[in-house]
N, C-alpha and C positions, 0 to 999 in steps of 0.2 A: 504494500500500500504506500503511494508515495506521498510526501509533503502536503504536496498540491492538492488532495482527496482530504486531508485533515486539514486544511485552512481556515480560519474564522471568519466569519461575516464582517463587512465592515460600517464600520458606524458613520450612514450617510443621514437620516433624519432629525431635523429640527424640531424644536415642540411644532412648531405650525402642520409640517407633515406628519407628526404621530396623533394629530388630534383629527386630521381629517381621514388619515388611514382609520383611526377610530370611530369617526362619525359616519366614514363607508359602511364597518361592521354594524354599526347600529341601523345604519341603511333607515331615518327617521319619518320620511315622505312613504318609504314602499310601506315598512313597518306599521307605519299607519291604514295606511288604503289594505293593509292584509290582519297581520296582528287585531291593529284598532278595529276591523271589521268583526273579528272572532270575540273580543270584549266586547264590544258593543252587543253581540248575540247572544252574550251570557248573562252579561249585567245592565244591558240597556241604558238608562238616562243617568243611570249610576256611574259607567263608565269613566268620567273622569278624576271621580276619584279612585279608582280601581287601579287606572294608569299611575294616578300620586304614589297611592299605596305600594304600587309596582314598581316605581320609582325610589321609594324610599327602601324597598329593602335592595333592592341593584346597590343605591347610593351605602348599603352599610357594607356588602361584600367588595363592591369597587374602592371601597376606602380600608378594608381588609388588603384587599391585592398592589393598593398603593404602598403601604407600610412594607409588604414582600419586596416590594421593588424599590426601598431603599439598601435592601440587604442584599439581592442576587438583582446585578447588571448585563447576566449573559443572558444566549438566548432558552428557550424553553419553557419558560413561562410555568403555570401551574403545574407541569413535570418538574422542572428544576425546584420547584419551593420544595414538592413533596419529598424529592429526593433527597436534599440537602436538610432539610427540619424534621423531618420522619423516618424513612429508609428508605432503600435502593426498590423493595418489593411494594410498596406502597406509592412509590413514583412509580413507575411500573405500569399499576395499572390505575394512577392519574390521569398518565402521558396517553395510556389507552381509550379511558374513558373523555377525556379533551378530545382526541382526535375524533369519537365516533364524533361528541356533538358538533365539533364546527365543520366536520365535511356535511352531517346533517342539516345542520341551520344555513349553510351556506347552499346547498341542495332547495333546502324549503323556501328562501327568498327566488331562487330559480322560478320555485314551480306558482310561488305566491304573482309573481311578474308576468309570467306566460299565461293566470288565468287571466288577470287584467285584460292581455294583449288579445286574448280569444274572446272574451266578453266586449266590449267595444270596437276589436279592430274584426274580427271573427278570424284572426293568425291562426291556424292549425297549430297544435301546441308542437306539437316534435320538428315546428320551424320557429317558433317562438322561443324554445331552448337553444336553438341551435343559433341564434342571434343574441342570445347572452352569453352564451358559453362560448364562441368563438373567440371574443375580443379578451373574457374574463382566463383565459387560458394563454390567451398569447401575451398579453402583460405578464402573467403572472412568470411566465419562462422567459422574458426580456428580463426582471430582475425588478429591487425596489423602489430600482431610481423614476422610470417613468410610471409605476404603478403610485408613486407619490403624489408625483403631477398631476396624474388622473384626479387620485381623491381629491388635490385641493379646490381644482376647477370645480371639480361635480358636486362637491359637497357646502363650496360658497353658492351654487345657483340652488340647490336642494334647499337650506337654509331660508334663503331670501322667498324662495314659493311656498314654506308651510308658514310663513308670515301673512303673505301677501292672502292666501288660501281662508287662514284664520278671520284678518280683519274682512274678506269678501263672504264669510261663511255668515258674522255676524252682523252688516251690512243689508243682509238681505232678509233680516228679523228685523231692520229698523233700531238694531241695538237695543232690544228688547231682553233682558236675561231669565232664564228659567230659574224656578229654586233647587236645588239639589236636596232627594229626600232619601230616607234609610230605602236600603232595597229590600226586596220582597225575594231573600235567596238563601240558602242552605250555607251552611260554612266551609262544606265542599265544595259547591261554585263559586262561593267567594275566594275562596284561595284557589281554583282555575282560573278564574277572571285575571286573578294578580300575580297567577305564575304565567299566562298568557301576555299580559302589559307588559311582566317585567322584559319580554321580550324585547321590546320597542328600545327602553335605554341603553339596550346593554353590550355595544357594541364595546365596549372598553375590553372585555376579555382576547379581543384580537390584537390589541396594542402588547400585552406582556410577556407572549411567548417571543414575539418580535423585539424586545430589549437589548438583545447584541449586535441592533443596527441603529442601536438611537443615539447620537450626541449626547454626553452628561445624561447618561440615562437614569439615574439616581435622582436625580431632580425632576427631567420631563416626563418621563413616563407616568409618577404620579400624576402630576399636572394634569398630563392631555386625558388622564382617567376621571378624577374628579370634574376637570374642567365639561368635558365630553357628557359626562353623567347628568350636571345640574343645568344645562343648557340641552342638551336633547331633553327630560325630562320635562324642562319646562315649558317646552315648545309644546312636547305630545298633550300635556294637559293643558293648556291653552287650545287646541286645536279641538282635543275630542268635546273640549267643554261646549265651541262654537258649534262644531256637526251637531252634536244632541243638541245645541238650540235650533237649531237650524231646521233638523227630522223633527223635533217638535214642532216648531211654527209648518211644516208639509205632513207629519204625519207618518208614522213606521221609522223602523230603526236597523234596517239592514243595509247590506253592500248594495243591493236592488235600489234601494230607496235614494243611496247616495249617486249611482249612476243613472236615476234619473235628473236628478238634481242639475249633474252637469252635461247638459244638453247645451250648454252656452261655450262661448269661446274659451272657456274656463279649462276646459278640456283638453284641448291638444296641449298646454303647456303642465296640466298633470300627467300625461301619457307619456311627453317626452323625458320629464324627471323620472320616471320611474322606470324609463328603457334603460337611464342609465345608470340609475340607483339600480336595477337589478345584476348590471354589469360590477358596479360598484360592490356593492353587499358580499356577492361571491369570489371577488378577487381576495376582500379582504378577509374571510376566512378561509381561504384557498391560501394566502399566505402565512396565516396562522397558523394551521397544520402542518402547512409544508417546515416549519422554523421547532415545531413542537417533534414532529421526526426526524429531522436533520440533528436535533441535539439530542434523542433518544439513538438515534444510529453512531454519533459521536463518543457516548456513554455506551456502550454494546448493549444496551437493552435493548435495540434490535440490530438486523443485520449492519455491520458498514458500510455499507454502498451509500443507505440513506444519508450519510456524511459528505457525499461526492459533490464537490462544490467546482463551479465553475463561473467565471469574474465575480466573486465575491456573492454567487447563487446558488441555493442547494439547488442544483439541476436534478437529481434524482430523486430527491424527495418532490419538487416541486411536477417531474410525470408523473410521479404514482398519484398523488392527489390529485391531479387532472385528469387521470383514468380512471378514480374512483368518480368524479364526478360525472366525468362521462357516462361511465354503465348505470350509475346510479338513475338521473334523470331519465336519460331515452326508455331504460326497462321497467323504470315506474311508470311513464306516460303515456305506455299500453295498457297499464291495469284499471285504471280512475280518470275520472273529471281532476284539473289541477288542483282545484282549491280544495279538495277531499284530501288529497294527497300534500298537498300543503301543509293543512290541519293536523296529521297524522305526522310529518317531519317536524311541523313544528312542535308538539307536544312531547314527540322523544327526545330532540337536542332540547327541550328546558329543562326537562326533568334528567336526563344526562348535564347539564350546565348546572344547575339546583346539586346534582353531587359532586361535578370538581369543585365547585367553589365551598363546598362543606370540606373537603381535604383541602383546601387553599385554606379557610379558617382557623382548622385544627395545625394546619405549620402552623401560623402565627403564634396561635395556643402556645407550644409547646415551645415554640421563639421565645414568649412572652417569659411563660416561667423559668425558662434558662438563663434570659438576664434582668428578669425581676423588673419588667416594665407594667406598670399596674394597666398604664391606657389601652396598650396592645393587648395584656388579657381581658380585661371588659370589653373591649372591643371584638374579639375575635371569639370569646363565648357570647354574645350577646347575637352576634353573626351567625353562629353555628344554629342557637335556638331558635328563633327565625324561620332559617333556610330551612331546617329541619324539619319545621312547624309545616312548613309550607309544603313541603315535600311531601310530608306523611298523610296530609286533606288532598293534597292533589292528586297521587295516586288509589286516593279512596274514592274520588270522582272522574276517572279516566277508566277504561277496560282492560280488562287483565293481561291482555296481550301486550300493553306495554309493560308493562311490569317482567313479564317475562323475556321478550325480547330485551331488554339494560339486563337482567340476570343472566341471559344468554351470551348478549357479549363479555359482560366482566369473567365470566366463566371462560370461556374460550381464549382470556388473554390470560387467566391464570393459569389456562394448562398452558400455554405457545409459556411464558414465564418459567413456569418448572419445567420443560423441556430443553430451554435454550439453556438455564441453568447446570441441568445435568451432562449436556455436550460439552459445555466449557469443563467443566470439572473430570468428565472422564478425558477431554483433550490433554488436562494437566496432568492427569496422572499418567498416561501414557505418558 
């Protein structure tokens, strides 16, 4: 293996580029038009607070992950905390369970965009993928330099339209505001609602496996996390607050109700943000993964090759991730309607994301009590209960099959784990 295959990434991003790479992952316009559709369906006029609520527990895990990334500046992200604060077999299957959710969430903004594009443009979906995934594949093998670029451009005009969208949503009530009352819901749709929202802010988790390409990553990476969290947040609950004023003053509270809505010129420049929000969404957990195996293949928890770097880009991690997205999409988009399948990617990478960031909590945890930081242990148990909390109503309101499918995987990477374990060890002893 030579040199050149173990090379490091090099630190090309600014805070300004890791906040918009992170405002890609959180992808805040599609997230809306798809996520905010699924809240809306659950909790109705309720919805913006659901979003807050989903907002606020993002904002306590994303301020878990910021304190991690004052401690670990390389790349890997929720692999490297667990690895380095817990053990080698609990990174492991971190790094494992990380990669299922953000090839997933980055898969479900795919299929959340192509049903858009089939619902108002009438796209055939398996051309509708194939005009996100084109462009979001070949960034992603150009390297980080110009997938930065991307973000900043797309994510200052994404910004500016769920502004503009907001004050025209409330505009057309006459500035009339509705009251917000208790909803009429089980506590297991409430905590779907709000593991569904939390959807919408939480693109930060794609900024921290990406750390060993950030400038002064020690300082910006919290930044662009925090920053990213209370500014997308504040937006989506601003936003969903106007729509449900909005479906109230028309009447019905679904994705139907809001594409009637815009029947006006309003329209093509929502359709166009979200052609490239959905390019955007998938680059940026497309490079997430790719950075979380690159430094799992570095660390031998999986093969080396995933180490193989070429101009300062894991080229081989970054094909396998592009050929899981590949097979993934096209073979789902013969089985469902997109937004079915949407629904179904999305509900497994949160409830996949809802447990790496409970192992991201518990490093801190055990950070905390090693040097006797009082903040970081309140903080990171306070984090755990929570997510926990949320975790354990959400899977009592979703169908058994996910449950079994996240068991299935973590299963499958503990044997691939104790396999590759016993190869090494019989290699040594020969």
């Amino acid at each position: 293996m030579t040199e050149k295959t173990l090379e490091e990434l090099k630190r090309a991003l600014g805070l300004k580029e890791t906040f918009f790479i992170s405002l890609g992952g959180q992808s805040p316009l599609l997230s809306l038009l798809t996520y905010g559709a699924a809240v809306l369906s659950i909790s109705g006029f309720f919805s913006p607070i659901a979003v807050l609520l989903g907002t606020l527990l993002v904002l306590l895990n994303g301020s878990v992950v910021s304190r991690l990334s004052l401690r670990f500046q390389d790349s890997g992200g929720y692999y490297t905390y667990a690895s380095r604060a817990l053990s080698k077999a609990l990174g492991f299957q971190t790094g494992w369970l990380y990669a299922f959710y953000s090839i997933l969430y980055g898969c479900a903004y795919i299929f959340g965009a192509s049903y858009l594009l089939n619902l108002v443009f009438g796209l055939p979906v398996y051309l509708s993928i194939s005009v996100l995934l084109i462009p979001s594949v070949t960034l992603l093998i150009l390297g980080v330099k110009p997938s930065s670029k991307y973000a900043v451009v797309v994510g200052a005009l994404e910004l500016g339209v769920i502004v503009f969208l907001s004050i025209f949503f409330l505009s057309r009530t006459h500035f009339e505001f509705y009251t917000l009352k208790a909803p009429n819901l089980s506590v297991g749709k409430l905590a779907l609602a709000i593991l569904l929202a939390s959807s919408i802010p939480t693109g930060y988790g794609t900024v921290a496996p990406m750390s060993g390409e950030v400038i002064n990553a020690s300082k910006n990476v919290g930044r662009a996390i925090l920053l990213v969290i209370l500014v997308g947040g504040a937006l989506a609950s601003f936003y969903m607050y106007s729509l449900s004023d909005l479906l109230q003053t028309f009447g019905g509270a679904s994705l139907v109700s809001f594409h009637t809505i815009f029947k006006g010129t309003a329209l093509p420049v929502v359709l166009l943000a979200c052609l490239s929000d959905g390019v955007l969404a998938a680059l940026a957990f497309m490079l997430a993964s790719s950075r979380t195996l690159f430094k799992m293949g570095r660390d031998l928890a999986l093969p080396r090759f995933f180490a193989k770097v070429r101009n300062s880009n894991p080229l081989m991690s970054s094909l396998i991730v592009s050929l899981a997205y590949i097979s993934i999409c096209y073979s789902l988009s013969w089985i469902s309607d997109p937004f079915h399948i949407f629904v179904v990617l999305g509900i497994l990478s949160s409830l996949a994301s809802l447990a790496t960031h409970i192992a991201a909590n518990f490093s801190l945890l055990r950070l905390s009590l090693n040097d006797a930081q009082f903040y970081e242990f309140a903080l990171s148990l306070g984090a755990i209960a929570v997510s926990a909390l949320d975790l354990f109503y959400s899977l009592t309101s979703v169908a058994l099959f996910y449950l079994l499918i996240l068991i299935a995987w973590t299963l499958i990477g503990q044997l691939y784990s104790r396999l590759r374990r016993l190869s090494h060890d019989n290699l040594s002893v020969s």
